[in-house]
N, C-alpha and C positions, 0 to 999 in steps of 0.2 A: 228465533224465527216464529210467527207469529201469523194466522191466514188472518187476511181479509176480513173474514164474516166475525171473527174473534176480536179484532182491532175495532171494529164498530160497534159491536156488541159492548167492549168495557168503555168506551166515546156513550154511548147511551147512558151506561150506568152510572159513570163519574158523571157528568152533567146532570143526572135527573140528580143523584147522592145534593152537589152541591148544590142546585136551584130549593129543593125541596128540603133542604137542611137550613138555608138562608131564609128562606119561608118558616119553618116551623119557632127559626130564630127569634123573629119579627114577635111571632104570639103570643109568646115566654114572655119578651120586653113588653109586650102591650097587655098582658095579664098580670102581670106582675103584681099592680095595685089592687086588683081584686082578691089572688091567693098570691102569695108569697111563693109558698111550696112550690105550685103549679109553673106560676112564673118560672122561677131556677130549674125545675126538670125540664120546662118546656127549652129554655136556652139551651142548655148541659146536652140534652139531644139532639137538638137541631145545629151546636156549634160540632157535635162530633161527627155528625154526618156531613159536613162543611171540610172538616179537617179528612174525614175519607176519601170524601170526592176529589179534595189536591192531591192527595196521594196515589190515589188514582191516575190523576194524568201524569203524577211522574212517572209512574210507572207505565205509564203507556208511551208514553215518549222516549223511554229507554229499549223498549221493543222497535228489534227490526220488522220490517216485514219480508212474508217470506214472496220469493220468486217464484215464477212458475219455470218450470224445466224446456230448455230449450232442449228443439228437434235437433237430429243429427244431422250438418249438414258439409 
């Protein structure tokens, strides 16, 4: 069980992880020609920040969320 403000909170984070990780992917592949080296780290980080962010929503998707407690009635 899981609040609300926590469930968006890792929805920001897996999202920025995977946009910003497919981006940093892109630079690697377009430097590449220039440094080699640079190229491959820039990939090697940006796909593993890719692979965080999926794992990410599965894990968030595997989370309940929590309820809030009803009155006595």
């Amino acid at each position: 069980m899981a609040a609300q403000r926590t469930l968006a909170r890792m929805d920001t984070i897996a999202w920025s992880l995977i946009y910003g990780g497919l981006f940093v992917l892109a630079l690697g592949i377009a430097s590449h020609g220039r440094t080699a080296i640079g190229g491959w780290s820039l990939g090697v980080l940006g796909g593993l920040a890719t692979v965080a962010g999926v794992v990410l929503i599965v894990v968030r998707a595997r989370l309940s969320r929590e309820e809030p407690p009803r009155g006595r009635g």
